[in-house]
C-alpha positions in Angstrom: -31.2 60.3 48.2 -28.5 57.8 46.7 -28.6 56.2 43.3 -29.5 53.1 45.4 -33.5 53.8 44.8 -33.1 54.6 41.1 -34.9 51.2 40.3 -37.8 52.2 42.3 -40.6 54.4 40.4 -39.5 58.3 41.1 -42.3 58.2 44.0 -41.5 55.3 46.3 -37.7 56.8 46.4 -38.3 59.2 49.1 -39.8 56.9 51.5 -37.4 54.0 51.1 -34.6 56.6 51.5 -36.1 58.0 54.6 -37.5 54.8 56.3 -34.2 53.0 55.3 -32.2 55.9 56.9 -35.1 55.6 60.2 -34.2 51.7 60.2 -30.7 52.1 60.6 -31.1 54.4 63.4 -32.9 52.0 64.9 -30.4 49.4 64.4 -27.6 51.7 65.4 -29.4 52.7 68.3 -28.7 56.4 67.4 -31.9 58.3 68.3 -30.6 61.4 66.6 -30.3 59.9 63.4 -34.0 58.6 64.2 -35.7 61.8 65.1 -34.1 63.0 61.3 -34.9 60.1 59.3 -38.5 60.0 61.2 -39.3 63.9 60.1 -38.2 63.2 56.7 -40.6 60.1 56.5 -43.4 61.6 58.3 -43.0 64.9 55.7 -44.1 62.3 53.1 -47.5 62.1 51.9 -49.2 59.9 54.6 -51.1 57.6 52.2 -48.0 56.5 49.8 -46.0 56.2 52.8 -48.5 54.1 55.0 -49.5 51.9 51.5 -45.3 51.3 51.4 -44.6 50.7 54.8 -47.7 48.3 56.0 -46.6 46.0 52.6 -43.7 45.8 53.7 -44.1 44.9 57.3 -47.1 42.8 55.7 -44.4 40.7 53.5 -42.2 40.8 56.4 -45.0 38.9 58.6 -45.6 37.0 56.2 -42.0 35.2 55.3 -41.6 35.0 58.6 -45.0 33.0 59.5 -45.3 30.8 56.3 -47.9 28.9 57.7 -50.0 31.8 58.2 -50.1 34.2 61.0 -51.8 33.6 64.3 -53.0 36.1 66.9 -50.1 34.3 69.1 -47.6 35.2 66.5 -48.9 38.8 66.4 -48.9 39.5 70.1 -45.4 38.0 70.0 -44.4 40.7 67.1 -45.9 43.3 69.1 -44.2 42.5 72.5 -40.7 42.2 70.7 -41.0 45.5 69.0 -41.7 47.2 72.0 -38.7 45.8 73.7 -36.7 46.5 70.9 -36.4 50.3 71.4 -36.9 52.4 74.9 -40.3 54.6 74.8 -42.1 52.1 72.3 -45.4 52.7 72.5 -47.5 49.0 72.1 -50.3 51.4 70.7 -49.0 52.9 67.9 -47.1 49.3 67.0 -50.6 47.9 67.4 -52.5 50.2 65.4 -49.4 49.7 62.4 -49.9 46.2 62.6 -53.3 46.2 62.2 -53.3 48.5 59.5 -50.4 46.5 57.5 -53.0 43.4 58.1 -55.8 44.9 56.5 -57.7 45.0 60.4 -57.5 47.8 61.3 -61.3 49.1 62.6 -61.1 53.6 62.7 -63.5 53.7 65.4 -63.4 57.6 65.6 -60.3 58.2 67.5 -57.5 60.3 65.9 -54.9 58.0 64.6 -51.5 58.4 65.9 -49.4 61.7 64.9 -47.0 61.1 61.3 -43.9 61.2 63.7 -45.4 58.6 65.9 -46.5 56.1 63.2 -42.8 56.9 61.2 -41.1 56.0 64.5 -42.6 53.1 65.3 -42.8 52.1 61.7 -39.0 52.3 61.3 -39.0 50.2 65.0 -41.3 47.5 64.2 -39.7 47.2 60.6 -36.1 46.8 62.7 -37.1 44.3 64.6 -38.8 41.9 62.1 -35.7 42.4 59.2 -33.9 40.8 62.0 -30.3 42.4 60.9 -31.4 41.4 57.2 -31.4 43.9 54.4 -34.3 46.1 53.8 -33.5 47.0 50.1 -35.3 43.6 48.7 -38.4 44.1 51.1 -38.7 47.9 48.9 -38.6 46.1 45.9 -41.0 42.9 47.1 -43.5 45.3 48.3 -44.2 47.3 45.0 -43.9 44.8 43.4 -47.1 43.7 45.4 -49.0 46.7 45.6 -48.8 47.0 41.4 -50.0 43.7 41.3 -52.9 44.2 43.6 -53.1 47.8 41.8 -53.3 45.6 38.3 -55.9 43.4 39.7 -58.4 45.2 41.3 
């Protein structure tokens, strides 16, 4: 972990370190560095980590569809993260998507393994930062969930 997430409170550090490090991969196209940076993430405890990451994809949908989101313009995210990176499975993007949107409807199946979800998490997080820094996104998305932790 670098001094970069010192700003972040002491538990949100470990999973913008590892899904930062999973991102990068993804951009660099180095499935190595991936499979790492995706068993460090999926290590974390599952609820922080799925609260962090569906924010962020949330915010990251959401700056990127001002006018609101459509089910055109979700279809559209789904199909580009699966083309972004080979064995992508529209599932598991699908199901993170959902979740991130608050629609998510458990209907009794097992949700995809940790690995899967931190994979496809780091993909689908790739592919809507658009080559833009992720740093700001870490900071944007606490910032939302202790305002919605304030609020409710």
């Amino acid at each position: 972990m670098t001094d970069t997430w010192r700003h972040l409170p002491a538990p949100a550090r470990p999973i913008a370190a590892a899904a930062t490090a999973a991102v990068a991969a993804v951009q660099a196209g180095d499935t190595g560095a991936l499979d790492e940076a995706t068993a460090d993430l999926a290590a974390l405890d599952p609820a922080r980590t799925g609260l962090v990451l569906g924010t962020t994809v949330r915010l990251l949908l959401e700056d990127g569809h001002p006018d609101g989101l459509a089910a055109d313009d979700v279809r559209t995210t789904l199909a580009s993260a699966v083309r972004s990176w080979p064995d992508a499975d529209p599932q598991v993007v699908l199901w993170l998507l959902a979740g991130a949107l608050g629609v998510l409807e458990e209907d009794g199946s097992p949700a995809p393994k940790p690995d899967d979800l931190a994979r496809h998490a780091a993909v689908l997080l790739a592919d809507l930062l658009a080559g833009r820094p992720i740093a700001p996104w870490w900071t944007a998305a606490l910032a939302e969930i202790e305002r919605a932790q304030l609020n409710d």
